[in-house]
C-alpha positions as CSV (number, residue, x, y, z in Angstrom):
1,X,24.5,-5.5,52.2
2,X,24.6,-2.4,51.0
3,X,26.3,-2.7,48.1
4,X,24.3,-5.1,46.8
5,X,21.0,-2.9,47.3
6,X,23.0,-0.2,45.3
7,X,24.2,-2.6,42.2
8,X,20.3,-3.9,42.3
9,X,19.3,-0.1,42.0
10,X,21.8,0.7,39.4
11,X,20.9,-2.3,37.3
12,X,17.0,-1.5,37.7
13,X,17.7,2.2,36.8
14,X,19.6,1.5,33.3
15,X,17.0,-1.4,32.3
16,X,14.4,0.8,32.5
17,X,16.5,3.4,30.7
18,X,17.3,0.7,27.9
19,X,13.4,-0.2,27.5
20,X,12.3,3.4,27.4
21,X,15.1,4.2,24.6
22,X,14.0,0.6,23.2
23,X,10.0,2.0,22.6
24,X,11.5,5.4,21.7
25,X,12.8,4.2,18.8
26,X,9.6,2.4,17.7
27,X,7.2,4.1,14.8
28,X,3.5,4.4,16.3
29,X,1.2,4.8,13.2
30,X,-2.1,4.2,13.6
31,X,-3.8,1.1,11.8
32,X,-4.7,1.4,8.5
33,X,-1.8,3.9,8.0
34,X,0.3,2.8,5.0
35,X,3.5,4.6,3.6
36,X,2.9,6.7,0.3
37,X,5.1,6.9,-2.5
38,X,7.1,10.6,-3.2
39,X,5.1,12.7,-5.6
40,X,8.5,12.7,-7.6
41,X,10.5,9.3,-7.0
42,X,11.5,9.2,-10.6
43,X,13.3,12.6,-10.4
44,X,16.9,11.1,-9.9
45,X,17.9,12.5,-6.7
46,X,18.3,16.0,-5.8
């Protein structure tokens, strides 16, 4: 009985670990927000 208790835990634990990693990696802008060009994208690089 235990054990299962424990592998419920564990399994709870790292799926809220994935979905917190998950909306990590999300951009928040705000709306209305959109990306401008580099001042100097035809420069060739570096």
């Amino acid at each position: 009985m235990w054990i299962v208790l424990f592998v419920l835990a564990v399994l709870f634990v790292l799926g809220s670990a994935l979905l917190l990693l998950r909306s990590a990696n999300l951009p928040r802008l705000p709306k209305g927000v959109k990306p401008q060009p580099y001042q100097d994208d035809d420069a060739g690089g570096w």
